[in-house]
C-alpha positions as CSV (number, residue, x, y, z in Angstrom):
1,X,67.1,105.7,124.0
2,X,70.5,104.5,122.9
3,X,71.8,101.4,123.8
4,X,74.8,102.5,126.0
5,X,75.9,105.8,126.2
6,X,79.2,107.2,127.7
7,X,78.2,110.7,129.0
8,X,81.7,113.2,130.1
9,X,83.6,109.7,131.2
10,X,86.9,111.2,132.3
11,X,89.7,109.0,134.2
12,X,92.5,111.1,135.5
13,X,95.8,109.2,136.3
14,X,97.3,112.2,138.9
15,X,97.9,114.8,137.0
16,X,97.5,113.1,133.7
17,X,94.0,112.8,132.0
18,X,94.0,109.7,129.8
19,X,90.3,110.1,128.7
20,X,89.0,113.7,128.8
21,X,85.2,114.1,129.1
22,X,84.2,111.3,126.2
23,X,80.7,111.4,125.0
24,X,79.5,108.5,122.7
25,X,76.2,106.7,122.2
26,X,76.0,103.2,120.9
27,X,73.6,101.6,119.4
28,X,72.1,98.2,120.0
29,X,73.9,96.0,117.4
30,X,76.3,98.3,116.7
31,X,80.4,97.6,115.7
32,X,82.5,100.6,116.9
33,X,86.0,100.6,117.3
34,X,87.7,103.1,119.3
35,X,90.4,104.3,117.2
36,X,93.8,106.1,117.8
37,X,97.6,105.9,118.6
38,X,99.2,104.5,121.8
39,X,98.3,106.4,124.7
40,X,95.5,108.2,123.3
41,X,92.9,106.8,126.1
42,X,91.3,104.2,124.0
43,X,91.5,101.1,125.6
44,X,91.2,103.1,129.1
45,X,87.5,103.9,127.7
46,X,87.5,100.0,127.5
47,X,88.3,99.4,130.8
48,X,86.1,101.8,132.6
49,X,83.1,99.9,130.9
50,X,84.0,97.0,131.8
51,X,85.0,97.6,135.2
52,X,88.7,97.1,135.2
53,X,89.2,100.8,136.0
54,X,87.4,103.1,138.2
55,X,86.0,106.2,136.1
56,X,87.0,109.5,137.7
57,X,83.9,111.0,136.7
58,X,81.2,110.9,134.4
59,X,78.6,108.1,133.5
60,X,78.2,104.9,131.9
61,X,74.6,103.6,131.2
62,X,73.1,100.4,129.6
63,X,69.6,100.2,128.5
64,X,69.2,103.8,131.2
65,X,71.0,101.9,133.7
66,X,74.0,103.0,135.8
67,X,76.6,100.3,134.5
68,X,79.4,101.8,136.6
69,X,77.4,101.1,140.2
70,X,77.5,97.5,139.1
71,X,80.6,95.0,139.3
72,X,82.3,93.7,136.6
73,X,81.8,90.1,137.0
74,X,77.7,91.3,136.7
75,X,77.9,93.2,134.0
76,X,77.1,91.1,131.3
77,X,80.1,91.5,128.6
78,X,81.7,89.6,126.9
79,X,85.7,90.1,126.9
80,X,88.7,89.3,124.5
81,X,92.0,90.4,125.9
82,X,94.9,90.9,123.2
83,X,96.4,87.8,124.9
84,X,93.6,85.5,124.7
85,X,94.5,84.7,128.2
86,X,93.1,81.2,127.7
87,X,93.8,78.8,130.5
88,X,96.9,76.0,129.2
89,X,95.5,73.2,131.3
90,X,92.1,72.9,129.5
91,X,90.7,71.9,125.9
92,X,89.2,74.5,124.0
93,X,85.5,73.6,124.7
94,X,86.5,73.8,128.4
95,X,87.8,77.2,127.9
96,X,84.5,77.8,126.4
97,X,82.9,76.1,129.2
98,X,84.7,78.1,131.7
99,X,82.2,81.2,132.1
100,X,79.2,78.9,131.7
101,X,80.1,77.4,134.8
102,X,80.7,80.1,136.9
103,X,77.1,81.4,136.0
104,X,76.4,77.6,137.2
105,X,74.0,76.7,133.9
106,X,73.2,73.7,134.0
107,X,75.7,70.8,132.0
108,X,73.1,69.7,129.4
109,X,73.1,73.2,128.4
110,X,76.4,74.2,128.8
111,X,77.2,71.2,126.4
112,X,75.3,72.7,123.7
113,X,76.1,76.2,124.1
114,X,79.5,75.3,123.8
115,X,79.0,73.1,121.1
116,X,76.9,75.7,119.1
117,X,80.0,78.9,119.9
118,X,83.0,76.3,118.6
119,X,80.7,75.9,115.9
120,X,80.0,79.3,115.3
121,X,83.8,80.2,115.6
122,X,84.8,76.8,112.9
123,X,86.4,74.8,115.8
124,X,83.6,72.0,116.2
125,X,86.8,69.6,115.5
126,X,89.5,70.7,117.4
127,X,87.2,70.5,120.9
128,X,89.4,68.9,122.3
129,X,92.7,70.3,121.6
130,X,94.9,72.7,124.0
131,X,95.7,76.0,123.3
132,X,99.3,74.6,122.7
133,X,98.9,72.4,119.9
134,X,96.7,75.5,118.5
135,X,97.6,78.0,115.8
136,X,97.6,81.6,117.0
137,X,94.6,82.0,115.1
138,X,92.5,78.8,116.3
139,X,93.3,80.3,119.6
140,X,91.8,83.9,119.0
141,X,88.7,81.9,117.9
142,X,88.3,80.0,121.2
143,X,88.8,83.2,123.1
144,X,86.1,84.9,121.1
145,X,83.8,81.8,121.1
146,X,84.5,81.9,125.2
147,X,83.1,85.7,125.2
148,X,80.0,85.0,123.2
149,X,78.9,81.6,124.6
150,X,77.6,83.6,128.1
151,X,75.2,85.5,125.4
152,X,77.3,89.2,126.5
153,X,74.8,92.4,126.1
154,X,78.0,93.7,124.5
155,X,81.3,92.3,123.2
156,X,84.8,94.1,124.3
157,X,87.8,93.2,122.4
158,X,91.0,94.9,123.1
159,X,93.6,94.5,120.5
160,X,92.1,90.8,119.8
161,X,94.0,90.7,116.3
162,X,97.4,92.2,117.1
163,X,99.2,88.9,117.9
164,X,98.7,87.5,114.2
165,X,100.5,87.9,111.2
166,X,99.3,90.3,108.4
167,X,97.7,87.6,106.3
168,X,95.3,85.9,108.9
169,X,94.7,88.7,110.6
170,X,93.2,89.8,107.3
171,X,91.3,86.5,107.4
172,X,90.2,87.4,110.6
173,X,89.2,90.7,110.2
174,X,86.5,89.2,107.9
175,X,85.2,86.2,109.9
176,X,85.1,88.5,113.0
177,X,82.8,90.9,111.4
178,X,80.7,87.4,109.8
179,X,80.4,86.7,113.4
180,X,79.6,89.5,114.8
181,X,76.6,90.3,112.4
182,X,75.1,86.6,112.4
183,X,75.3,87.3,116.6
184,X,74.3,90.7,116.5
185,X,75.9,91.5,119.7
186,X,76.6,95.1,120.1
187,X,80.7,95.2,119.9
188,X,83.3,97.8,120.8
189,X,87.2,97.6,119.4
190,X,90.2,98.7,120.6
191,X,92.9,99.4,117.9
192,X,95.4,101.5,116.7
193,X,94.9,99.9,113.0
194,X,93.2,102.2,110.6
195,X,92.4,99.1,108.2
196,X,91.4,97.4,110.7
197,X,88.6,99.8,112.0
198,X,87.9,100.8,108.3
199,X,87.5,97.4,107.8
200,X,85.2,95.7,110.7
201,X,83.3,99.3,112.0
202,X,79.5,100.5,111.6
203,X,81.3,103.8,112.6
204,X,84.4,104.4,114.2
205,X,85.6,106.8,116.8
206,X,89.2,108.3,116.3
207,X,90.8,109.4,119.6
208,X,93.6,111.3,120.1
209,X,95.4,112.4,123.6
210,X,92.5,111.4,125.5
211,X,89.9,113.4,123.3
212,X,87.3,112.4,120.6
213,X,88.3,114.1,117.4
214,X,86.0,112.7,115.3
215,X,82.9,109.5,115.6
216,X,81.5,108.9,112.0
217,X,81.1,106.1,109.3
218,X,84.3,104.9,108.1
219,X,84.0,106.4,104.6
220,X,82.9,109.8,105.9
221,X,85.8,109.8,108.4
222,X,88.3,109.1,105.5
223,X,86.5,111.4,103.2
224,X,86.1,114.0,105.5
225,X,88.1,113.7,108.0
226,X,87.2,116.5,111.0
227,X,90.8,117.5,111.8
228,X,93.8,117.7,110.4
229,X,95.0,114.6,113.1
230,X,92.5,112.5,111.8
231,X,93.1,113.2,107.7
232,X,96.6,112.1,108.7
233,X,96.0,109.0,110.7
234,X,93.7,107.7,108.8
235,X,95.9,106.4,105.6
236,X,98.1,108.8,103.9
237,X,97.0,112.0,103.0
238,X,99.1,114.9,101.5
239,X,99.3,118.7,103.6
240,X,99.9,121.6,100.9
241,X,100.0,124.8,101.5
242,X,97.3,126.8,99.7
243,X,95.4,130.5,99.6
244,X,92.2,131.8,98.2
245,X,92.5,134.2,95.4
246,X,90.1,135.5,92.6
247,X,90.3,135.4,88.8
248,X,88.0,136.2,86.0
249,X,85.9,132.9,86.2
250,X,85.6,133.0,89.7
251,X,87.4,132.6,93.0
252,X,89.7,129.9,93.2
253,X,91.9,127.8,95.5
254,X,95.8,128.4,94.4
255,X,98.2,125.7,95.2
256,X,102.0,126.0,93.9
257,X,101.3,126.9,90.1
258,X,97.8,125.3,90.2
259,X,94.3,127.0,90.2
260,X,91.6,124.4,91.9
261,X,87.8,126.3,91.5
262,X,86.6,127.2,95.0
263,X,83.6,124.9,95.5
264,X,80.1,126.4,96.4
265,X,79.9,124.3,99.2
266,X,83.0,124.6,100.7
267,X,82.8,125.9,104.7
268,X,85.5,128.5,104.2
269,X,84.5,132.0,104.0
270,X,85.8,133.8,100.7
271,X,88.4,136.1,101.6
272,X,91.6,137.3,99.5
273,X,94.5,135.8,99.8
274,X,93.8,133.5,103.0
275,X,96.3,131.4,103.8
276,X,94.6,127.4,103.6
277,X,95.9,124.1,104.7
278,X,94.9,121.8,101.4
279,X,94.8,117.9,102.3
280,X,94.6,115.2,99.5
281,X,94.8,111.6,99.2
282,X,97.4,109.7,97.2
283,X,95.3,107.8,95.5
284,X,92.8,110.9,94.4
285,X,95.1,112.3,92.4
286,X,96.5,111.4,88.8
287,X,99.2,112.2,86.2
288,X,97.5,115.0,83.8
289,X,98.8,116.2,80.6
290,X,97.4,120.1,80.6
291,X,98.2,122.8,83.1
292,X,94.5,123.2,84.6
293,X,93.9,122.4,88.2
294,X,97.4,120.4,88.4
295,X,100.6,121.3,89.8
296,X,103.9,120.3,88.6
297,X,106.9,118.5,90.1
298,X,109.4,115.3,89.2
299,X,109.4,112.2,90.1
300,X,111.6,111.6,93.2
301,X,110.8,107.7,93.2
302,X,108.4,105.0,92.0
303,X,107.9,101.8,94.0
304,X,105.8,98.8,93.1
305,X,103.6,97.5,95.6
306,X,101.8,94.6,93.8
307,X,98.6,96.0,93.3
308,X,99.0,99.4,93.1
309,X,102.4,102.1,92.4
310,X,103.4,104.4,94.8
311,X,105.1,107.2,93.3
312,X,107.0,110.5,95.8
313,X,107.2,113.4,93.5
314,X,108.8,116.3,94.6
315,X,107.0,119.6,94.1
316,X,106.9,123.6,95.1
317,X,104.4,122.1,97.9
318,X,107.1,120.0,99.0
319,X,107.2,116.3,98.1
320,X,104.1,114.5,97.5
321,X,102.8,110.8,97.7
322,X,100.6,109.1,95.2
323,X,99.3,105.8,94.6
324,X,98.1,104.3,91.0
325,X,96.3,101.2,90.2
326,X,98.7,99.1,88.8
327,X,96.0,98.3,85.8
328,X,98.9,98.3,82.9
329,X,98.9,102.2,82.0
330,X,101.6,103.9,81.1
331,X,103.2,105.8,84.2
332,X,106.1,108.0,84.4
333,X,109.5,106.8,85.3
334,X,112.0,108.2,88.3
335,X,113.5,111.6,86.9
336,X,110.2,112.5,85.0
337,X,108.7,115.8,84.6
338,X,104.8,115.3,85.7
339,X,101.6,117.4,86.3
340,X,99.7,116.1,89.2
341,X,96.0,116.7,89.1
342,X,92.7,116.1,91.2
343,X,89.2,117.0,90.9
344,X,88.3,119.9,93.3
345,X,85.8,117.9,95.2
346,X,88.6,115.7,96.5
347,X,90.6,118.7,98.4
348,X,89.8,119.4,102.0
349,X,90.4,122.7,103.3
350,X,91.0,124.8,106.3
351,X,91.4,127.8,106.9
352,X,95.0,128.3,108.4
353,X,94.0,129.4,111.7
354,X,92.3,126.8,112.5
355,X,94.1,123.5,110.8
356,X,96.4,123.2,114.5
């Protein structure tokens, strides 16, 4: 039996459905983020489990029991809002301290759980300091420390790292997902940051418009992604337009003046000249020399980026996006002539029909 499971939760806002019949099963220990652009349901999946919102219909249970039958405050999670919403008036072990007390444990023990979750969290010094005189991220830290000290069954954050600038949130990122495996409590995210969720996840579950498109590994979401939404929202990818045709060494995948082998493997049915949606990621593909499996173009523009170059290059496919290692190759210049190039393995295809 899973840990918690979410079995057709649907929430209905009048005529609008924010989360449309949402299946997921979690398992004990488990980081899952909840994935997807503004208004796609996401952190309304959030606040049906932990009570904030009344579910329309469907179920929520925990361990086989009905968690939407029980209040919020008796639920057992552990929240962080994208505020913090710490209280101004109190030190940072009393904001830790804060849920303790209202489960009424006892002070001895309070003192040391709070002692061992500012610990946990690197804030053993600043106990006594106010949210005020704190850094944006020492304050994230007491508001996660404050969610773990009441030992949750599961950890919600919503958004917890969207306040911070690009560098410590970075820093974050990684002592968030330290904590959260030396704790081991199962955790659920709320973001609309693909790095993010790539980042922290065990899997990660990419919503769009109030539906699941895809709930998979981080590399086998970005790899293969399950819709054409979710090759494009999760980091750049380039959409060509493509068809199957056949020549004498086989049957092949034709894109602009290129000829890609047709993969074995591949899920679409052989059929000549069906029209395919090709996907590829910038940084799959190269600068090649010869004609095979490449397509040609001219670079539009070249931009440095520190560690890598991102070149547009203007195609018959339309213009395309690619990303090189900045490891001290040669690469062209703005105005080049170029062949682009990718192994086979790297394009994802659909069959026309069905890439909407």
């Amino acid at each position: 039996m899973s840990f918690l499971v979410l079995e057709g939760l649907t929430k209905r806002f009048g005529e609008l459905t924010a989360v449309d019949d949402l299946h997921l099963k979690v398992e004990q220990g488990e980081f899952i983020s909840l994935l997807g652009p503004s208004g796609c349901g996401k952190t309304t999946t959030l606040q049906m489990i932990a009570g904030f919102v009344q579910a329309t219909s469907g179920r929520v249970t925990l361990e086989g029991r009905d968690l939407l039958s029980v209040k919020p405050a008796q639920r057992g999670l552990g929240i962080v809002f994208q505020s913090y919403a710490l209280f101004p008036h109190m030190t940072a072990a009393q904001n830790v301290s804060f849920g303790l007390e209202m489960q009424k444990v006892p002070k001895v023990e309070r003192e040391q759980r709070v002692a061992e979750a500012l610990a946990l969290v690197g804030l053993s010094a600043l106990a006594d300091r106010y949210p005020r005189r704190m850094s944006g991220g020492q304050q994230q830290r007491v508001a996660l420390a404050r969610a773990l000290v009441i030992r949750p069954r599961i950890l919600l954050l919503d958004e917890p790292l969207s306040n911070l600038d690009a560098k410590l949130r970075e820093e974050m990122q990684i002592e968030l997902r330290q904590i959260q495996r030396t704790v081991g409590t199962t955790t659920l995210l709320v973001t609309h940051d693909q790095s993010e969720a790539m980042t922290l996840s065990d899997r990660i579950v990419v919503m769009n418009g109030g539906r699941v498109e895809q709930v998979a590994r981080p590399h086998e979401a970005y790899e293969h992604p399950a819709s054409p939404f979710v090759a494009s929202f999760l980091g750049k990818t380039n959409v060509m337009a493509g068809r199957l045709t056949q020549i004498a060494d086989g049957p092949r995948v034709a894109v602009g003046d290129g000829h890609w082998p047709l993969a074995q493997t591949s899920p679409i049915r052989w059929s000549e000249g069906q029209s395919l949606h090709v996907t590829v990621r910038p940084e799959k593909i190269s600068f090649v020399s010869g004609p095979a499996c490449s397509l040609g173009g001219e670079v539009r523009s070249r931009i440095f980026q520190g560690n890598h170059w991102l070149f547009q290059v203007d195609t018959a496919c339309g213009p395309m996006t690619v990303i090189r290692q900045n490891d001290g190759s040669a690469l062209p210049l703005e105005g080049d002539r170029v062949r682009l190039g990718w192994p086979a393995q790297d394009m994802q295809l659909r069959a026309e029909s069905s890439a909407s």
